[in-house]
C-alpha positions in Angstrom: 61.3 125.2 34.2 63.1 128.1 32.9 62.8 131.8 34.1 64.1 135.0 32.6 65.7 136.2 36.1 68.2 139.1 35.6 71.6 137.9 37.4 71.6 141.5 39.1 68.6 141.1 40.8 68.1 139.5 44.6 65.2 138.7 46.7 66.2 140.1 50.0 62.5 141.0 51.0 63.0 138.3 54.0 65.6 140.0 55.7 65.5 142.1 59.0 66.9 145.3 57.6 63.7 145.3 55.2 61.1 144.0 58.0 59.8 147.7 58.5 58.8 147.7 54.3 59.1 145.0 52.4 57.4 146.6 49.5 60.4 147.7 47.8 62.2 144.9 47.4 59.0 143.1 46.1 58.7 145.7 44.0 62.0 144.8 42.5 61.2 140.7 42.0 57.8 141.8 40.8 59.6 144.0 38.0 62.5 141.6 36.9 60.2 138.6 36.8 57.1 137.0 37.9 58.6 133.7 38.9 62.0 134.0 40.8 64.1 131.0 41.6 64.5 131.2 45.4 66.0 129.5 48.5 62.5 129.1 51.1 65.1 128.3 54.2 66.8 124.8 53.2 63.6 124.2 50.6 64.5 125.5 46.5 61.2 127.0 45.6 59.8 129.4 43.3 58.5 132.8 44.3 55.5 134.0 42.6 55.7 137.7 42.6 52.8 139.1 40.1 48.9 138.9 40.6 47.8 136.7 37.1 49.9 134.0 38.1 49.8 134.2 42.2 45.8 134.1 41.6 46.0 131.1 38.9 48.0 128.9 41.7 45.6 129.7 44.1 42.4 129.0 42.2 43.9 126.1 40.3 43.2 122.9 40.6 47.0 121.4 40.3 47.6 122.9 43.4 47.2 122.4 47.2 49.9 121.4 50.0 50.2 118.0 49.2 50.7 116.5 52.7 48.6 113.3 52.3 50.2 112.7 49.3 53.4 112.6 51.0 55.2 115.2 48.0 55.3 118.1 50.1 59.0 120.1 50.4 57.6 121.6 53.3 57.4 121.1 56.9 54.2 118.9 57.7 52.0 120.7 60.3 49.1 118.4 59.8 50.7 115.4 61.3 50.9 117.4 64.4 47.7 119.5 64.4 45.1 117.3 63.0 42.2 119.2 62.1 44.3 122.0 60.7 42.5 122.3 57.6 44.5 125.8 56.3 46.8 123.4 55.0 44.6 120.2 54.0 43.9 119.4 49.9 40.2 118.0 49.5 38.3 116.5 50.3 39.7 116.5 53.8 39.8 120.0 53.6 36.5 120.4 52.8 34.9 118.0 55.4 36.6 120.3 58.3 36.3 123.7 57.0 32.5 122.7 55.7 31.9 122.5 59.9 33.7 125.8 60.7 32.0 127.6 58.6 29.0 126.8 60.3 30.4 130.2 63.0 30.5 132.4 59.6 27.3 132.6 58.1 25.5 136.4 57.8 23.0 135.3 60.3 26.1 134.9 63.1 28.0 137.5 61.8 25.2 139.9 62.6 25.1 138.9 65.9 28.5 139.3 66.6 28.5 143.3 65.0 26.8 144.3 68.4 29.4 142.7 70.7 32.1 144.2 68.9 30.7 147.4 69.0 30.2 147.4 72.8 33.7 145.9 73.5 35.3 148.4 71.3 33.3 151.3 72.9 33.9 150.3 76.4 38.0 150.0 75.4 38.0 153.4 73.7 36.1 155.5 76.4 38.8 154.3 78.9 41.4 155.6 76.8 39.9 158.6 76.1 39.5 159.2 79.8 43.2 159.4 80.3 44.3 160.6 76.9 46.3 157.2 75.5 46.4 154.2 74.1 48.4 151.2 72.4 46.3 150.3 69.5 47.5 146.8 69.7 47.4 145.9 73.2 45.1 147.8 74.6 42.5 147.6 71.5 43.2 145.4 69.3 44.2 142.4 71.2 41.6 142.6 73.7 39.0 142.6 71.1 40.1 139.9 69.5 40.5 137.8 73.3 36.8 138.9 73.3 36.1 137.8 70.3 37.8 134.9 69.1 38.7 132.5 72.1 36.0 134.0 74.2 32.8 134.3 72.0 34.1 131.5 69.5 35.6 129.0 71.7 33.7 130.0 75.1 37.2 130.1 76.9 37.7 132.1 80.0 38.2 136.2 79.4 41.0 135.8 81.8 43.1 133.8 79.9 43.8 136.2 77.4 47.8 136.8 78.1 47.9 133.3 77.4 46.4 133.2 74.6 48.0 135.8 72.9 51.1 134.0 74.2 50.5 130.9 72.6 49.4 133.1 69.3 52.6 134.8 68.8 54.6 131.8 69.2 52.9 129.8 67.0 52.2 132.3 64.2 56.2 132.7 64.4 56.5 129.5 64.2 54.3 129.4 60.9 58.1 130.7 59.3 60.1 127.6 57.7 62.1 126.1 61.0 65.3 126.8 59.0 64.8 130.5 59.2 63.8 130.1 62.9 66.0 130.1 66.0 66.5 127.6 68.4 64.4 128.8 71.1 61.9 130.1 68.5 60.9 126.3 67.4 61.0 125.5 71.5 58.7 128.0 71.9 56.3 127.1 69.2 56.2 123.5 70.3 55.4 124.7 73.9 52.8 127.0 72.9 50.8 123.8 71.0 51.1 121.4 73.5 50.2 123.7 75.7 47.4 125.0 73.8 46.2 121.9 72.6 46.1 120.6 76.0 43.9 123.9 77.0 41.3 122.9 74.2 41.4 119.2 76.0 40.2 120.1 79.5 38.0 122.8 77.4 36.1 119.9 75.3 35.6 118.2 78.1 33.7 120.5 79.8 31.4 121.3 76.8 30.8 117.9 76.5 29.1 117.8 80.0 27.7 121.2 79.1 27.1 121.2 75.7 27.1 125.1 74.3 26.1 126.9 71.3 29.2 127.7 70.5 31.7 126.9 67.7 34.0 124.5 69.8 30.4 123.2 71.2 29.3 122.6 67.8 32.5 120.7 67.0 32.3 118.7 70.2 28.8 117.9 68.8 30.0 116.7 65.7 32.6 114.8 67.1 29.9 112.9 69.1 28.2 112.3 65.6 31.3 110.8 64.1 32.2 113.8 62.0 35.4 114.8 63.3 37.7 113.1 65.7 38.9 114.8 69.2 42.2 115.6 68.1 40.8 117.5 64.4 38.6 119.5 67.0 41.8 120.1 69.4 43.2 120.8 65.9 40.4 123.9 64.5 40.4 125.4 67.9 43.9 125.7 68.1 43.7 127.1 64.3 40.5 129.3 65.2 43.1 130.7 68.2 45.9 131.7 66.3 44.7 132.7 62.6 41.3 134.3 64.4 43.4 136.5 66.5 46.6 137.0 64.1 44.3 138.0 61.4 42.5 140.7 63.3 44.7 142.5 65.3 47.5 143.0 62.6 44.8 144.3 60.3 43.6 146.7 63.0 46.9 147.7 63.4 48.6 147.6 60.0 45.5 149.7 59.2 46.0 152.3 61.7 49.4 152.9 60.7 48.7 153.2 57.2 46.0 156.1 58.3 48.8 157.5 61.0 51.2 157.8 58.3 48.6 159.3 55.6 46.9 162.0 57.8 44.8 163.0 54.6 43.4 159.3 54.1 42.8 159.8 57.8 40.7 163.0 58.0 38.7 161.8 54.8 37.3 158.8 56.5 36.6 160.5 59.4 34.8 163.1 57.3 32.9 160.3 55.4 32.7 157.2 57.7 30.6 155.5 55.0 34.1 155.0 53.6 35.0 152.4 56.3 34.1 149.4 54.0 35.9 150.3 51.2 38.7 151.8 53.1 39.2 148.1 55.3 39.5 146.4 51.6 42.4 149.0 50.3 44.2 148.2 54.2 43.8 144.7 53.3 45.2 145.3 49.9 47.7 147.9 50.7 49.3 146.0 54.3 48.0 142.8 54.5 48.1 140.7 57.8 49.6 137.4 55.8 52.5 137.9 53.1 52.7 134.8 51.6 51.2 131.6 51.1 52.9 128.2 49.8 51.7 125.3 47.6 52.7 122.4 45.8 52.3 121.1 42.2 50.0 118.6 42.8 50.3 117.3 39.0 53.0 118.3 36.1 51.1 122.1 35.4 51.9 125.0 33.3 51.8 128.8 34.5 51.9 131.1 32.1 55.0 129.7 29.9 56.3 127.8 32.7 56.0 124.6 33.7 56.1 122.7 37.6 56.4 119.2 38.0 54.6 117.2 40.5 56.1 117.7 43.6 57.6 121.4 43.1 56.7 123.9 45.8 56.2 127.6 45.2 55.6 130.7 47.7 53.0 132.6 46.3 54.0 136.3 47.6 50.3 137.4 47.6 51.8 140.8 49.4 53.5 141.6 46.1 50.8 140.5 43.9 48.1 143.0 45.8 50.8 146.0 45.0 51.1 144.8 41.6 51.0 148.1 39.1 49.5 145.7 35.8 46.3 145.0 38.2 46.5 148.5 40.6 47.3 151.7 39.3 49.1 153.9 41.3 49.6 150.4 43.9 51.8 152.3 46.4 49.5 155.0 47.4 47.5 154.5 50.0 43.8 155.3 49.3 40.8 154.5 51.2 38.5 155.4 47.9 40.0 152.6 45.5 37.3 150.3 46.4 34.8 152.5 46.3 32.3 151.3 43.8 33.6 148.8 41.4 36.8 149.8 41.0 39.1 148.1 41.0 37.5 145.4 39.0 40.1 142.5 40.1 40.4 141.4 44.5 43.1 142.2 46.3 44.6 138.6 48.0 44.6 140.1 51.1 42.3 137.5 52.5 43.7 134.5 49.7 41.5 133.5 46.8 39.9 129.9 46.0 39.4 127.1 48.1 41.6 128.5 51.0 39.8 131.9 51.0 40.2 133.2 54.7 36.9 132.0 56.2 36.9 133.9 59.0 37.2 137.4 57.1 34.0 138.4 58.0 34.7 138.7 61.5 38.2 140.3 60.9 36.2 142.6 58.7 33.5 143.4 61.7 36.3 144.0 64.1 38.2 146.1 62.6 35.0 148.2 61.0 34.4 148.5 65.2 38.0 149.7 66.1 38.8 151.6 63.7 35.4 153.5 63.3 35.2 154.0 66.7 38.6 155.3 67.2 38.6 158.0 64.9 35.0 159.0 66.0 35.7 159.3 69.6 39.1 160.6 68.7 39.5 164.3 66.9 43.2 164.5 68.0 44.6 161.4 67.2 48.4 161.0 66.6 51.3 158.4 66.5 52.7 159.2 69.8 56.2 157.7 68.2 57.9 156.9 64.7 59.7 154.0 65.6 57.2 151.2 65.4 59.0 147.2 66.1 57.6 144.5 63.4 57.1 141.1 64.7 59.5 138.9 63.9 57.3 136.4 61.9 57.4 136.6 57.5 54.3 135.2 56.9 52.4 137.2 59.2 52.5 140.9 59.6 52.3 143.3 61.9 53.1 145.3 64.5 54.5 144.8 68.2 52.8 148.1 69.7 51.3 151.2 68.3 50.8 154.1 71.1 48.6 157.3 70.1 48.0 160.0 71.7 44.2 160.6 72.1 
């Protein structure tokens, strides 16, 4: 495969002097070339920087992760998590994620608007009362505790520094372990075992009580043969830390955005039927995950190019959502793009194909709930500081802290 790369131009988008806005230097891969040869850690891959070919490798059939195949450049997390069907090729993948999805319909959806709403209005009426708040950790992480681990799983409220423990360190660990420090990957392997061992004593309870649950309804189809204890030890542990990552960054990427564009802000305020289309243009505009990898799973062509069986790519979906051939006008902020049927292509905020987020819909409700009811119950809100710390993580984005004044 040949690309057309000028010799002037570097991919530095990865480095911690860029962490606070990556979107330049995207910019500047996206405009030279839409597939970059690139070092991924110790692992030569090639970045896919525009939205055409970023949404052909993830719709196409000649691609996956190609773990069971044993062709993967990457790290295998499967061996270790079983069950973790994010990065599973059919029809494994579709066996697992067929049963999670099961906690996604409409029908449980809707039930879960109300809980939101009343978690979110309880968390906003105490800060109100005394005229603060962190929109992370004092919103948007509780939320998802309430949420995710406790209305998914049925863990215990008050294990929610844990789990947000265990999330960070394993959603940093997500990065390539070559771009990770010592204590990092220590730190990741702690947080699974420990984790996974959580989820162990957790099934067992649910087997002598079974529960409506998701996790209950895995331990069922364990029972039935469908999945084995450590796949279900494996989608909890997934549920966990892509449930919670997902939500909270987009709850707080999306504030930020609003913060920092106090027009965008007062107009959905002033028209809070705009909340839909607004989440969709945060998704689009900061999105919780940057990137995504896959492997040729046969000899393919993309556009003019062609990958050999084997070759692995990061698809910088990030850069493909601020793409200026698919979004005019991609670095503005503006919660009425989505507002009818423009634009006419998705952002991948959320991925596309086969691996399409399936819990979106609740990330969607939660935020809808935090965000609505934030700027309702709060006329005077303002960034109470303009120095705001990224986590350290590439793959997922977002924010260590983001303190208001109310």
């Amino acid at each position: 495969m040949s690309t057309a790369v000028p010799a002037d131009v570097t991919f530095d988008a990865f480095e911690p002097s860029e962490r606070a806005d990556p979107y330049p230097a995207y910019r500047r891969v996206r405009d030279a070339a839409p597939l970059f040869p690139y070092a991924f850690g110790d692992v030569p891959v090639t970045l896919i920087t525009r939205y055409e070919e970023c949404a052909a490798i993830l719709t196409g059939a000649d691609w996956g992760h190609g773990y069971a195949a044993g062709i993967s450049p990457f790290r295998d997390t499967t061996a270790a998590i079983p069950g973790s069907f994010v990065r599973m090729d059919p029809p494994e993948h579709g066996r697992c994620r067929k049963l999670v999805a099961k906690a996604f319909t409409p029908r449980v959806m809707a039930e879960m608007v109300p809980l939101a709403g009343q978690v979110v209005r309880d968390l906003v009426a105490a800060a109100v009362r005394c005229g603060e708040l962190d929109v992370l950790n004092d919103l948007a992480v509780p939320l998802a505790v309430a949420m995710v681990p406790v209305r998914l799983l049925g863990a215990d409220p008050a294990d929610g520094a844990l789990f947000r423990q265990w999330q960070l360190a394993i959603a940093r660990g997500s990065d390539p372990d070559s771009l990770l420090g010592p204590d990092e990957v220590a730190a990741r392997g702690t947080a699974a075992m420990e984790c996974m061992g959580y989820f162990a004593r957790l099934i067992q309870q649910k087997k002598a009580e079974p529960t409506s649950d998701l996790l209950g309804t895995l331990v069922a189809a364990s029972a039935d043969g469908q999945l084995t204890e450590p796949e279900v030890i494996g989608i909890a542990l997934l549920t966990l830390v892509a449930g919670m990552e997902t939500s909270i960054n987009l709850i707080g990427n999306g504030m930020l955005a609003l913060l920092r564009n106090p027009e965008q802000l007062a107009l959905l305020r002033d028209n809070p039927a705009l909340i839909g289309p607004a989440l969709e243009e945060m998704l689009r505009y900061d999105a919780p995950t940057q990137f995504t990898i896959r492997v040729a799973l046969a000899d393919t062509m993309v556009g003019e190019h062609r990958f050999q069986r084997g070759d692995g790519v990061v698809v910088l979906t990030a850069s493909a959502s601020r793409d200026e051939r698919v979004f005019p006008d991609a670095d503005t902020f503006d919660v009425t793009r989505y507002v009818g049927n423009r634009p006419a292509r998705k952002h991948l905020g959320f991925s596309l194909g086969i691996h399409y987020c399936v819990g979106a819909p609740l990330a969607r409700i939660e935020a809808e709930a935090a965000i609505g009811q934030l700027l309702a119950q709060a006329p005077k809100l303002a960034l109470a500081t303009e120095v705001v710390e990224y986590q350290p993580s590439l793959i997922h984005r977002g924010i260590m802290a983001l303190p208001v004044t109310l």
